[in-house]
C-alpha positions in Angstrom: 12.1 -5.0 -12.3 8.8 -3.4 -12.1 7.8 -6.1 -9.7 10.1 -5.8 -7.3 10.2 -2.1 -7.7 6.4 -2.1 -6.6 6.8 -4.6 -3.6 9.5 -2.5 -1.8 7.9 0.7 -2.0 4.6 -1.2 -1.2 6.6 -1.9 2.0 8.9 0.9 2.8 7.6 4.4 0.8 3.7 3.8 0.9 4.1 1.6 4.1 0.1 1.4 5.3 1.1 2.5 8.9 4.0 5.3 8.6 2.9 6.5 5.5 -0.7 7.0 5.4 -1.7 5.8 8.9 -4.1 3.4 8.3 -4.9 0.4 10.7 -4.0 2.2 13.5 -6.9 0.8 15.9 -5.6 -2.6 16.2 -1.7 -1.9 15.6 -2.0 0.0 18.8 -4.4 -2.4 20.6 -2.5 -5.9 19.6 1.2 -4.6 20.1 1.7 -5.2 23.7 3.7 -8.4 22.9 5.2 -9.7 19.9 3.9 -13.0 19.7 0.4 -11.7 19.5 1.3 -8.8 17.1 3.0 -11.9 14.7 -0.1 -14.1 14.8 -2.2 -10.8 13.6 0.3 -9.3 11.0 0.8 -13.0 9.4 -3.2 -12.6 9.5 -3.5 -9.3 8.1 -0.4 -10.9 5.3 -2.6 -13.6 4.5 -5.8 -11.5 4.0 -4.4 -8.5 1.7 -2.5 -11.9 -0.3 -6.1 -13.1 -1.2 -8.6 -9.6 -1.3 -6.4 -7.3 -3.5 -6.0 -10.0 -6.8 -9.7 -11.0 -5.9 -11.1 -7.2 -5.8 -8.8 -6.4 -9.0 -10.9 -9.0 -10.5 -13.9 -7.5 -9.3 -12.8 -4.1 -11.0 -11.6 -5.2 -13.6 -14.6 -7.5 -15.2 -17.6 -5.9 -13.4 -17.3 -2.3 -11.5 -15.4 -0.2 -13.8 -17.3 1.6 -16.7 -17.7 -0.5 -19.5 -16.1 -4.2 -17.6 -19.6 -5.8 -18.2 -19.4 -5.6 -21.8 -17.6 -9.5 -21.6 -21.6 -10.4 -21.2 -22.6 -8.4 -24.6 -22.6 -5.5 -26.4 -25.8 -4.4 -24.6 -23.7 -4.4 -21.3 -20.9 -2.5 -22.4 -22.9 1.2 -21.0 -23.2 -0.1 -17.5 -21.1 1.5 -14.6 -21.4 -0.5 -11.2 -18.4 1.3 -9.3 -20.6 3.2 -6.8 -21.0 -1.0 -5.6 -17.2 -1.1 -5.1 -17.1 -0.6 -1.4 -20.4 -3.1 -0.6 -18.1 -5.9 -2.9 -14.9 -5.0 -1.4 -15.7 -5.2 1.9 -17.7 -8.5 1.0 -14.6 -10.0 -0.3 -12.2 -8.9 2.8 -15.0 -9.8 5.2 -15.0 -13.8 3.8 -11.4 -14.3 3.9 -11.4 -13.0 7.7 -13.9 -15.2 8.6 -11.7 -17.9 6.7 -9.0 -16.7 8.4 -10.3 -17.0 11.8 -11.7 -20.7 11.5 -8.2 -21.6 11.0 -6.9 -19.5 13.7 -9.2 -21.0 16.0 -8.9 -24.6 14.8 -5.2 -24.7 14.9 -3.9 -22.0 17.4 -6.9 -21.6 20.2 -4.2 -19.9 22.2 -3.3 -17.1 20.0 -7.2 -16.7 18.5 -7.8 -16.3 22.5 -5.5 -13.6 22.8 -6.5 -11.9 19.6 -9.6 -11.2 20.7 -12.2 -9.5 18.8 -9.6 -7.7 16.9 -9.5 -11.1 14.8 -12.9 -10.4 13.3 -12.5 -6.6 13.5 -9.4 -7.4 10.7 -12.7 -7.2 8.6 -13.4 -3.3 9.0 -9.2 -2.7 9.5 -9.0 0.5 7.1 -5.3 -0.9 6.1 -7.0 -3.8 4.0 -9.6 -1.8 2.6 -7.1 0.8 1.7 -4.6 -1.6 -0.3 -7.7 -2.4 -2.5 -9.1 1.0 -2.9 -5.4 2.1 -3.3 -5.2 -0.4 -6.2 -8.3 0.5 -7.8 -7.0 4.4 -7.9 -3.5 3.9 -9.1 -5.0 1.6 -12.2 -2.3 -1.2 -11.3 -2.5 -2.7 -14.8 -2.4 -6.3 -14.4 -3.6 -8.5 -11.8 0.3 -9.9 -10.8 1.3 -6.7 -9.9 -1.7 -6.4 -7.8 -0.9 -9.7 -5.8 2.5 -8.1 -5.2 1.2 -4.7 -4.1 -1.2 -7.0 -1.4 1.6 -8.9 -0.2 4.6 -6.2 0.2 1.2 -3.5 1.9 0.3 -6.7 4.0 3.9 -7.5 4.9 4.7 -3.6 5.6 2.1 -3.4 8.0 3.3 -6.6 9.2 6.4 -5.2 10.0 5.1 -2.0 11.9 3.4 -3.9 14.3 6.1 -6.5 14.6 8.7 -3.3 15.3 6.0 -1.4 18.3 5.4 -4.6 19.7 9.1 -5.3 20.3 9.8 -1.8 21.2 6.7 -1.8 23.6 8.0 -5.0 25.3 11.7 -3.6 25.7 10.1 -0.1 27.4 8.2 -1.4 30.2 12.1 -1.6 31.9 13.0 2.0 31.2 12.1 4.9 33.1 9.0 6.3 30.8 8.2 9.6 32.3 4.4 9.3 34.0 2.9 11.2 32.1 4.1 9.7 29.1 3.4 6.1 29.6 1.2 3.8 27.8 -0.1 5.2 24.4 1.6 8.5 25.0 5.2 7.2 24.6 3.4 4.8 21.6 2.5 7.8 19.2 5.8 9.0 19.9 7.9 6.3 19.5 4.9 5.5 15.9 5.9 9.1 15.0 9.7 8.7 15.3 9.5 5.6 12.9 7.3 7.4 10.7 9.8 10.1 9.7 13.0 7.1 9.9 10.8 5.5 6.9 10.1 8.6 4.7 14.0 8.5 4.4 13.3 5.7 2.1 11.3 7.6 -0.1 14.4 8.3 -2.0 15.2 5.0 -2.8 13.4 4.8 -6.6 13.5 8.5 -8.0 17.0 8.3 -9.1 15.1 7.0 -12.9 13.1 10.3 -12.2 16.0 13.1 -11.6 17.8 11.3 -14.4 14.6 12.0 -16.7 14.5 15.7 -15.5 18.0 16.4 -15.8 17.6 14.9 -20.0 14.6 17.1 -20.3 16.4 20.0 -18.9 19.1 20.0 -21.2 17.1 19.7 -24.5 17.9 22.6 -27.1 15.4 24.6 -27.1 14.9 26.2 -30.9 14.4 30.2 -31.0 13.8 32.1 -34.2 17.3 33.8 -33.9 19.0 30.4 -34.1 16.3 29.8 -36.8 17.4 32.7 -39.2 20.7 31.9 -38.6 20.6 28.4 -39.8 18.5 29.9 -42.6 21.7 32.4 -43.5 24.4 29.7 -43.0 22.3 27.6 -45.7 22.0 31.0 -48.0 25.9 31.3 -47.4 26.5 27.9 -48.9 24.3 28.0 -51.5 25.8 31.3 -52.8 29.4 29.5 -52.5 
């Protein structure tokens, strides 16, 4: 349960584009046409699948405070989190450049009409934000971090997927001048950013139950202390 749990809210509540805006740069640039925006979102899939478990790893056994101390006892002081960008980025960077030898090896057409926002997926803020996201939120075990990579990576997936189709249909309706191009994109971004916080309410009904049990626990004051005390005197005189 916790699983799934995480991957639909990875997708829906704390979707990477509608939630905290992140990768904006290329879901704008690489949404003119859906064919293009599904080659780079099954990129950007296949990249968070791979860095997030791999840069858990990293934090788990050698940045956090204390992880080194698998080498020895005189390891166990060392803190090497101020590296955790340098090796983050490191890691992301070497599955882009993995990704795009495929891409150009097996689909020249789409790798030409990526672009240079193929190796830019390096420096895309959404990627390095589902790994720094991980590292903040302690997600406890490294499963749960593959799934938070895949349903981020597929939730941005489907933000791009969703413009691009939009964008495609709106080049036959009458956008107001002043309007068209990235003007009616923010707004038409914006508009889908407050449909999807309607999902946010989708896993707090454990939560309200857990208030409402709190809320109605008795709550002992002296007067209902000193009348126990007298009902027990009472009895003991009978």
């Amino acid at each position: 349960m916790e699983y799934i749990e995480l991957f639909f809210k990875s997708i829906f509540i704390d979707n990477m584009v509608f939630a905290t805006f992140l990768g904006m740069c290329s879901y704008l640039a690489v949404s003119k046409k859906v064919s293009t925006a599904v080659g780079l979102g099954a990129a950007v899939v296949f990249v968070m699948l791979i860095t997030v478990p791999l840069n858990w790893l990293l934090d788990q056994y050698i940045l956090q405070p204390g992880a080194l101390k698998w080498l020895g006892a005189e390891y166990a002081d060392y803190d090497l989190s101020f590296l955790s960008f340098i090796l983050f980025i490191a890691t992301i960077a070497t599955m882009v450049q993995l990704v795009e030898i495929i891409v150009e090896k097996f689909s020249p057409s789409l790798y030409n009409s990526l672009g240079i926002f193929l190796p830019l997926i390096a420096v895309n803020c959404a990627i390095l934000g589902g790994s720094l996201f991980m590292q903040s939120r302690e997600i406890p075990t490294l499963g749960l971090a593959t799934v938070y990579g895949v349903g981020s990576g597929i939730g941005w997936f489907l933000a791009i997927l969703a413009i691009a189709a939009i964008r495609e249909k709106i080049r036959y309706s009458n956008v107001p001048p002043a309007l068209r191009g990235l003007g009616i994109t923010f707004i038409i971004t914006g508009l889908m950013a407050i449909g999807f916080m309607s999902f946010g309410g989708m896993l707090t009904g454990g939560d309200e139950e857990g208030a409402k049990e709190e809320k109605t626990v008795k709550v002992e004051t002296p007067e209902a202390e000193n009348v126990k005390e007298l009902a027990n005197n009472t009895k003991e005189i009978n």
